[in-house]
C-alpha positions in Angstrom: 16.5 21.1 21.9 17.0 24.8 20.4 16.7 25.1 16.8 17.9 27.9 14.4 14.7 30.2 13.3 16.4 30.6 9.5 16.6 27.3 8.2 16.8 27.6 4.7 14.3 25.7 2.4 15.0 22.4 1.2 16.6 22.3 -2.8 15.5 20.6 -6.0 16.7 17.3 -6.3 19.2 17.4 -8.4 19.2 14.5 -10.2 15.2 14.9 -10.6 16.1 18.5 -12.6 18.8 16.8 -14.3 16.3 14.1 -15.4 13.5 16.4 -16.6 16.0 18.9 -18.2 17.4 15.9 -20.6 13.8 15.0 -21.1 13.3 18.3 -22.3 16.5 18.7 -24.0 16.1 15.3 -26.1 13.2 17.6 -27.9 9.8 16.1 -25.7 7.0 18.3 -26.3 4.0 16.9 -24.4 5.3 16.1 -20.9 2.3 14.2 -18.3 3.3 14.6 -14.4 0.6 13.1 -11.8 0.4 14.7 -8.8 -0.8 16.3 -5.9 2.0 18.2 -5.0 1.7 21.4 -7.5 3.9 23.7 -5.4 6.9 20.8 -6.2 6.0 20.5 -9.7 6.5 24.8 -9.7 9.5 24.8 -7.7 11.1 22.4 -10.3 10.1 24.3 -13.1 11.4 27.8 -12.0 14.3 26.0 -11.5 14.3 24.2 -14.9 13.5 27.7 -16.5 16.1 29.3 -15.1 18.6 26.6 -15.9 17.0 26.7 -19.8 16.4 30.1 -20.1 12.9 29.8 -21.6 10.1 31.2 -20.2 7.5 29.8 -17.6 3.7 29.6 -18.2 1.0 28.2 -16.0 -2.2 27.8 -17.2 -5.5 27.2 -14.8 -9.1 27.4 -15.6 -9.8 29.6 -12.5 -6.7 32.2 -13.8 -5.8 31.5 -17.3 -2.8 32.3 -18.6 0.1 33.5 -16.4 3.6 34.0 -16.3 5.1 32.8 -13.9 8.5 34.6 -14.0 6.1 38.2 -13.7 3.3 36.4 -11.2 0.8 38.0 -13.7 -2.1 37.2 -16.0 -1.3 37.6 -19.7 -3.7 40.5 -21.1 -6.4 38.6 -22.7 -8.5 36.1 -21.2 -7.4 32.8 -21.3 -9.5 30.6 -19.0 -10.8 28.5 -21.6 -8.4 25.9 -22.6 -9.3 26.3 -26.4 -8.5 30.0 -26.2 -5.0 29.4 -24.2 -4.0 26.4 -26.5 -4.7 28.9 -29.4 -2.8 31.0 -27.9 0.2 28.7 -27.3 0.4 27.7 -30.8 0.6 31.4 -31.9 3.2 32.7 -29.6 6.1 32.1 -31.6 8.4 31.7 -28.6 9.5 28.1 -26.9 8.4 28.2 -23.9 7.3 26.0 -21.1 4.1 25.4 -20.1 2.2 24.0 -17.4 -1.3 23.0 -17.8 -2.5 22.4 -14.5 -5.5 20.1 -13.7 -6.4 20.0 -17.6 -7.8 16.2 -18.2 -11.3 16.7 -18.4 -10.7 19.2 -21.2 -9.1 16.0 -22.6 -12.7 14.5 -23.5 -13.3 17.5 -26.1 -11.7 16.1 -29.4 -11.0 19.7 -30.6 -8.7 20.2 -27.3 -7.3 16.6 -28.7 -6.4 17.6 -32.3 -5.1 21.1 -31.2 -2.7 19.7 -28.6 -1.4 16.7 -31.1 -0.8 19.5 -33.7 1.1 21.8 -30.6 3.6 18.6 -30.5 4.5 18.4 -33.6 8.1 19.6 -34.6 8.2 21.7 -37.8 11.3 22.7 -39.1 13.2 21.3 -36.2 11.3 23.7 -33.5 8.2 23.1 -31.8 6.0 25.8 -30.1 6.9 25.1 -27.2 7.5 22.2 -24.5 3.5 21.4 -22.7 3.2 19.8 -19.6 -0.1 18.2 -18.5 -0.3 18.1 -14.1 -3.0 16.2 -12.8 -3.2 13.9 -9.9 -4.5 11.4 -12.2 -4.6 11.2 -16.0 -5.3 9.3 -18.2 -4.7 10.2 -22.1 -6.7 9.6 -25.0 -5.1 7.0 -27.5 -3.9 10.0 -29.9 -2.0 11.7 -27.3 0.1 8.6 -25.7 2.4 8.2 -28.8 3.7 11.6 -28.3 3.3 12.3 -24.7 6.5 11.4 -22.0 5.8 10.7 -18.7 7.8 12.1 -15.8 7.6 10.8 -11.7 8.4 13.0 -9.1 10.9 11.9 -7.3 10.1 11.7 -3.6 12.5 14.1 -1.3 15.9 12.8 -0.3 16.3 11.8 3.5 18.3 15.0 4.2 15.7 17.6 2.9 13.4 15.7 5.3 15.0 15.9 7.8 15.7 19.6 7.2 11.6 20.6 6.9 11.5 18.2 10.2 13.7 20.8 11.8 12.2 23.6 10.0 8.5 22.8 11.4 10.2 22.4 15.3 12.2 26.3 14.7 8.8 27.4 14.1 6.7 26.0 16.8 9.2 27.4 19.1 8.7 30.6 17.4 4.9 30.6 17.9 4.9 29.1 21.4 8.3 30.4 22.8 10.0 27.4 24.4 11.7 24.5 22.8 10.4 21.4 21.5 11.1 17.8 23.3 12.7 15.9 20.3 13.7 12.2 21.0 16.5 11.8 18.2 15.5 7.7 18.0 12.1 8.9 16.9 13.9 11.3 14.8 15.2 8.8 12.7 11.9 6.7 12.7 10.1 9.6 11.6 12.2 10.2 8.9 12.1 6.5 7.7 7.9 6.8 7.9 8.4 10.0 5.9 10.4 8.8 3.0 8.1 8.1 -0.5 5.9 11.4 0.1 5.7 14.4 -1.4 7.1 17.2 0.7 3.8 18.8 1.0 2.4 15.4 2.6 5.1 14.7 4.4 5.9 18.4 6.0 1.5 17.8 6.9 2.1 15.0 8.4 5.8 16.0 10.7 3.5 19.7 11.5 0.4 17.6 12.8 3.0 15.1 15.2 5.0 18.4 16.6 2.3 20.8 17.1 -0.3 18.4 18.5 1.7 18.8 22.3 5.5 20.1 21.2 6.8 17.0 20.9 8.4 14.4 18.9 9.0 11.3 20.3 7.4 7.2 19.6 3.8 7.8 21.0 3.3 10.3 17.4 4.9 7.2 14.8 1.5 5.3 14.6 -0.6 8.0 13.7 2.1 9.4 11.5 2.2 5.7 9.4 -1.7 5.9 9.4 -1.9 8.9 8.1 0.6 8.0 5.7 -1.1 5.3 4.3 -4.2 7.3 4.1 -2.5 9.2 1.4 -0.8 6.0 -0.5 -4.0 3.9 -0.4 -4.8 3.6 -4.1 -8.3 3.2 -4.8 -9.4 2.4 -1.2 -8.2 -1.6 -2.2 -5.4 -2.0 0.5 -6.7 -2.1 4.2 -4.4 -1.6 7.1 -3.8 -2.4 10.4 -1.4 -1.9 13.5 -2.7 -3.5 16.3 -2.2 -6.9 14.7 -2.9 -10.8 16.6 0.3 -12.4 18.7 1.2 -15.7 18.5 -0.5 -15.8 22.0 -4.0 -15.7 20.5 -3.2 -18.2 18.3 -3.1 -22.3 19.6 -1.1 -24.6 17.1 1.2 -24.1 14.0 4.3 -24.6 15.9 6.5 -25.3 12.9 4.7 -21.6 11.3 5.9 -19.7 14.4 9.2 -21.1 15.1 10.0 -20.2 11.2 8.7 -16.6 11.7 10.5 -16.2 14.5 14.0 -17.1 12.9 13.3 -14.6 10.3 11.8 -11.8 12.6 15.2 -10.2 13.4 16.9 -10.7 10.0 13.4 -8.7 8.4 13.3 -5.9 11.3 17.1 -5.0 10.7 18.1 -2.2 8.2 20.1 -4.7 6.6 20.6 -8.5 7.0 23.3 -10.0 8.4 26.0 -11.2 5.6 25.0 -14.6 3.9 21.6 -13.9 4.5 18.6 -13.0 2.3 15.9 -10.6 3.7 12.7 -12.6 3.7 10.4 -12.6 0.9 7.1 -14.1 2.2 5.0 -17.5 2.5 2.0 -18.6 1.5 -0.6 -20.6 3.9 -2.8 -23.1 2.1 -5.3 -24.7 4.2 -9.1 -25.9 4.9 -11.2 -22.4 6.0 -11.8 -21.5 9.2 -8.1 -23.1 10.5 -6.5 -19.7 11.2 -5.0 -18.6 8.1 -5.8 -15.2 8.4 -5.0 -14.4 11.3 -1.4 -16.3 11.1 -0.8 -13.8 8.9 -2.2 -10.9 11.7 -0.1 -13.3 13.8 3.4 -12.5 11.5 2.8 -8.6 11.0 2.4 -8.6 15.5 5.9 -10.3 15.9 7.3 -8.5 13.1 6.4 -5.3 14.6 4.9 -3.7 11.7 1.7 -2.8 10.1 -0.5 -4.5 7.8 -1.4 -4.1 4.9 -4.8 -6.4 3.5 -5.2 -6.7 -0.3 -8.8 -7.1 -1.5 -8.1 -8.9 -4.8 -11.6 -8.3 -5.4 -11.4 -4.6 -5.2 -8.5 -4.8 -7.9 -11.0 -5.6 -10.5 -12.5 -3.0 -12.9 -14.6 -2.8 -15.8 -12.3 -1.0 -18.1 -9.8 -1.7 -19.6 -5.9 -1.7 -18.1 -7.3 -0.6 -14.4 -7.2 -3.7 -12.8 -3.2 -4.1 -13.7 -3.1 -0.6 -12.5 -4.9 -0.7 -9.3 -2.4 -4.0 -8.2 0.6 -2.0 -9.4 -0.4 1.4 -7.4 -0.8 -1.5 -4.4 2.3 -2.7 -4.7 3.8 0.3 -4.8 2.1 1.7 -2.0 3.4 -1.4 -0.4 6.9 -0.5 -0.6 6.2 2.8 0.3 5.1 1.9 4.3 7.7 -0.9 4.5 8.4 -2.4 6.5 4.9 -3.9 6.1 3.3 -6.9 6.1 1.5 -7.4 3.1 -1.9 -10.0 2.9 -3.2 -11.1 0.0 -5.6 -13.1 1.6 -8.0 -15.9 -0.9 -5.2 -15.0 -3.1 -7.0 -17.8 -6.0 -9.7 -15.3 -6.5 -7.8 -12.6 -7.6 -4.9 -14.8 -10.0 -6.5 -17.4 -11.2 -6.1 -17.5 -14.3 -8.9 -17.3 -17.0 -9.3 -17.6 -20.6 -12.9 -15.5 -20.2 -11.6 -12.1 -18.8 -10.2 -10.9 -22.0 -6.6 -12.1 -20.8 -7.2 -9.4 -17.5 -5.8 -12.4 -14.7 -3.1 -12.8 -16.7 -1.8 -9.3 -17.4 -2.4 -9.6 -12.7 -0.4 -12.5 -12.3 2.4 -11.2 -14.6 2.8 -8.2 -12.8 2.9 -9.6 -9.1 5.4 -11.9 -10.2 7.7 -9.5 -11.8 7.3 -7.7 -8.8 8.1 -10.4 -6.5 10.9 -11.3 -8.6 12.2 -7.7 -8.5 11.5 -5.5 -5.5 13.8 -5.0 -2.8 11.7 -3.3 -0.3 10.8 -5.0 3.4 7.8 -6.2 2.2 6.8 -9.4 3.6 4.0 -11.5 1.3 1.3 -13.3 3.3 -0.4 -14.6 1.0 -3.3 -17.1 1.8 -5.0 -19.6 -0.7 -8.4 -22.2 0.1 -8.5 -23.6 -3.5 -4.7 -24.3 -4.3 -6.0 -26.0 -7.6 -7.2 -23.3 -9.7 -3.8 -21.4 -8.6 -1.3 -21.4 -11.9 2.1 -23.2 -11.1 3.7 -20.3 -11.8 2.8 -18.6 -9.1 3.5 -21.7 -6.6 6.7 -22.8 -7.6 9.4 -23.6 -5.7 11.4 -20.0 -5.1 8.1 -17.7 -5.5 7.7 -18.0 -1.7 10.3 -18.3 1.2 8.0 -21.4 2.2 4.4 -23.1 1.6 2.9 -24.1 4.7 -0.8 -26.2 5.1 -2.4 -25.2 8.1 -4.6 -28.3 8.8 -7.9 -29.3 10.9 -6.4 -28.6 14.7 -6.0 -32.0 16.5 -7.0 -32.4 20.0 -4.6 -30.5 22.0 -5.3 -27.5 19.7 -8.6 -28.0 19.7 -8.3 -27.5 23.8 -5.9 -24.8 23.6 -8.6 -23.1 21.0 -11.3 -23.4 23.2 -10.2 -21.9 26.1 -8.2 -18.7 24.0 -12.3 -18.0 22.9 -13.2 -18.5 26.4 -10.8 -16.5 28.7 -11.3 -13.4 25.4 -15.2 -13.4 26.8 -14.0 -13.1 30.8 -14.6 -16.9 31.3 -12.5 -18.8 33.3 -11.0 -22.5 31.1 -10.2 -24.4 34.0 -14.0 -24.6 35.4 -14.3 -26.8 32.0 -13.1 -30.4 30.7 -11.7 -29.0 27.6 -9.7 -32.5 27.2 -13.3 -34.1 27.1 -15.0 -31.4 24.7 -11.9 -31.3 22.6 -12.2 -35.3 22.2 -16.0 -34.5 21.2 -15.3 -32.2 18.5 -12.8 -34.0 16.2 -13.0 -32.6 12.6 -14.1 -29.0 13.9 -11.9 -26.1 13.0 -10.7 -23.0 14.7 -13.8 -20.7 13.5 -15.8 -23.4 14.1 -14.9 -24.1 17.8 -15.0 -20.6 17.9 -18.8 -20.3 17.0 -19.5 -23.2 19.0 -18.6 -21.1 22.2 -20.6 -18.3 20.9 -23.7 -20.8 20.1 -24.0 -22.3 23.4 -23.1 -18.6 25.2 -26.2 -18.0 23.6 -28.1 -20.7 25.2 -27.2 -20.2 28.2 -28.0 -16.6 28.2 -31.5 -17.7 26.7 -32.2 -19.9 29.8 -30.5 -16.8 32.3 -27.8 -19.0 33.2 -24.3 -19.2 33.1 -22.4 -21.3 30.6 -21.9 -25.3 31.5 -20.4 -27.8 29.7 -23.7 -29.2 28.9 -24.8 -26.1 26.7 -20.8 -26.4 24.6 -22.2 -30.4 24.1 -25.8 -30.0 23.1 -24.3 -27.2 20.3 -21.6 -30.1 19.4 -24.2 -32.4 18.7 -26.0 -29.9 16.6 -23.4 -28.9 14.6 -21.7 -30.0 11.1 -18.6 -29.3 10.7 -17.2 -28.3 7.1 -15.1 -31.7 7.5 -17.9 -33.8 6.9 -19.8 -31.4 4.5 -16.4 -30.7 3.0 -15.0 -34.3 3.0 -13.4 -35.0 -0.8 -12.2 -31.2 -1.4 -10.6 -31.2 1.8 -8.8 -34.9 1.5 -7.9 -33.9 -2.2 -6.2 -30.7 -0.3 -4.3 -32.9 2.3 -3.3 -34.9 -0.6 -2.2 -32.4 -2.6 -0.2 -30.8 0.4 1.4 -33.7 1.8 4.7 -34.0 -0.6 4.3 -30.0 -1.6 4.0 -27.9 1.9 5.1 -28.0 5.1 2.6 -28.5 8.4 2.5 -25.7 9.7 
């Protein structure tokens, strides 16, 4: 496909300008944008200049004090940030300025006081309207009465798709021929695009076409990884794409039958009329029984990545950035959907406790107004040993689509679970009696049937033979399972499952 070689660049938003200009307009003097994508935050504010007719001031520690409309360093030297916030306040002239990367001046209580005095209005006119751009900030106490917070709002579909086309023109500038676009991929690549900035995403749409000039499916994986890679806040959100099938998975027929009702309603742009776009589950079980990886099991026949939430990692020592960390998850969330999203041991993270200075239940309030309120294709995994210490808010009816228990395996399971562990190590089932061994190991779970293969494998390796069925029943008779160690938490569990979840 031929492209044109002058495709123009894409505009401001306009309701993002329109936004920011009232912002302005309704008399905020400290503005706080957080960002990577500087270039945006300058084209928005030539425009916003322009459209205000006030002059346009960036301010760095590497180059001071320039303007913006001239390109050009004011005459005196204004790298430190005292100096240039003295000389904002002595300018006399409203202006707007942009103080780029300027938090850690923020620790210098001087830099504090001056900026608070800076804000202030005094006889109806302030010096000027300040705007603090960081990728992160944080503001001292003083400062977040007066300050205003603005987003960047993340390019529209059709100013994607023109930089898509703009990066393909210049390829075939550079390398004379034409690049193989697949228009399906087109519209997937666009999708993947959509919550970045336009610096990240034209990255990302330059790295897929130049790699061989082309754009077609094989280049959407590594575009959503990279893509995550950018949206991970913290490093708490894992991810995967090459997720489990059913296939590797013996049992839970109930589980899979529901998933796969709801598998073409969740992949579709939109549901079908009457129906709801499906929310999420939650799989409360005895360890080692497959939880986890039903949830692998859901993203693989959903046909989407996912996304694992370490509620651990959430967790930090001061004050506010725990809530913040699960809200920059949750919103990173939204941003790769459709996802599948795991919040696996889910009772570690939201129980709630009256020794955490009320931290749990600040976390629990925001997942639930979030699960309450988004609309994104984010499907909730969410997995739970201890159901107990898990607040009944959070396991009411209408929370999740469903609660299923995912039980001890019986003995056809228990079979089909055995020889899944031994055909994935290049052994063939059928030279076993797994009816017999499966009758022998009543009580054992999936992880442990698992390591019980692996145990006598061992064994047998140890003795330079190959694996019998005598080496899989002298490791059964050696072993405890967590049944019998496990006996009353695990009977309370069944008990407490049996009128509240479904067998999965």
């Amino acid at each position: 496909m031929n492209f044109s070689s002058a495709i123009p660049d894409a505009a401001v938003n306009p309701a993002e300008l329109a936004s920011l200009a009232a912002m302005i307009r309704a008399g905020s003097t400290l503005i706080v944008i957080e960002s990577h994508d500087e270039p945006q935050v300058l084209t928005l504010f030539a425009e916003l200049r322009r459209q205000l007719n006030r002059p346009l001031f960036k301010w760095t520690a590497a180059q001071g004090m320039k303007s913006v409309e001239r390109d050009s360093a004011l005459p005196e030297d204004l790298s430190d940030p005292a100096a240039a916030l003295e000389y904002i306040g002595q300018a006399g002239e409203r202006g707007l300025y942009l103080l780029m990367d300027f938090h850690p001046y923020l620790q210098d209580p001087v830099n504090v006081r001056r900026l608070r005095e800076l804000t202030r209005v005094q006889d109806g006119v302030a010096a000027g309207t300040l705007v603090l751009v960081s990728p992160e900030l944080k503001l001292p106490r003083e400062l977040e009465a007066v300050a205003r917070r603005f987003e960047l709002m993340p390019p529209e579909r059709a100013a994607l798709e023109t930089m898509v086309r703009e990066e393909a023109a210049r390829w075939s500038e550079q390398r004379q021929g034409a690049v193989r676009l697949c228009e399906r991929a087109m519209e997937q690549l666009l999708g993947n695009l959509e919550g970045l900035t336009m610096k990240d995403a034209r990255r990302l749409a330059r790295n897929a076409i130049f790699d061989d000039g082309a754009l077609d499916e094989s280049d959407l994986p590594e575009v959503m990884r990279a893509k995550f890679e950018l949206l991970n806040p913290g490093g708490v959100l894992g991810y995967e794409m090459e997720t489990a099938r059913f296939g590797q998975i013996a049992g839970m027929p109930r589980l899979k039958r529901w998933l796969e009702l709801r598998s073409p309603v969740f992949t579709a742009a939109e549901p079908p009329s009457g129906l709801d776009m499906p929310r999420g589950m939650m799989l409360l079980g005895v360890q080692g029984c497959g939880k986890s990886l039903a949830a692998r099991a859901a993203a693989g026949l959903f046909g989407v990545p996912l996304l694992h939430l370490d509620c651990g990692a959430l967790y930090n020592r001061f004050h506010g950035e725990s809530e913040r960390n699960l809200r920059e998850s949750l919103k990173a969330a939204e941003l790769m959907a459709p996802c599948v999203l795991w919040i696996d041991e889910i009772e570690k993270g939201l129980a709630v406790s009256d020794s955490d200075g009320g931290t749990s239940r600040r976390m629990l309030g925001t997942l639930l107004t979030w699960m309450a309120e988004h609309r994104s294709r984010v499907f909730i995994a969410a997995t739970a040993n201890d159901i107990s210490i898990l607040p009944p808010e959070l396991v009411r009816k209408g929370r999740f689509d469903e609660i299923f228990f995912v039980d001890l395996p019986d003995e056809k399971t228990r079979a089909g679970i055995l020889a899944i562990h031994l055909q994935r190590r290049e052994l063939k089932p059928q030279l076993f009696p797994l009816s017999e061994i499966a009758r022998s190991t009543d009580g054992f779970s999936g992880a442990e049937l698992e390591h019980l293969v692996v145990a006598a494998l061992y064994a047998a390796h140890a003795e330079s033979e190959p694996l019998t069925t005598d080496h899989l029943m002298a490791e059964i008779k050696q072993t405890r399972p967590l049944s019998v160690t496990m006996a009353e938490p695990i009977a309370e569990l069944r008990q407490w499952a049996a009128s509240r979840a479904v067998a999965a």
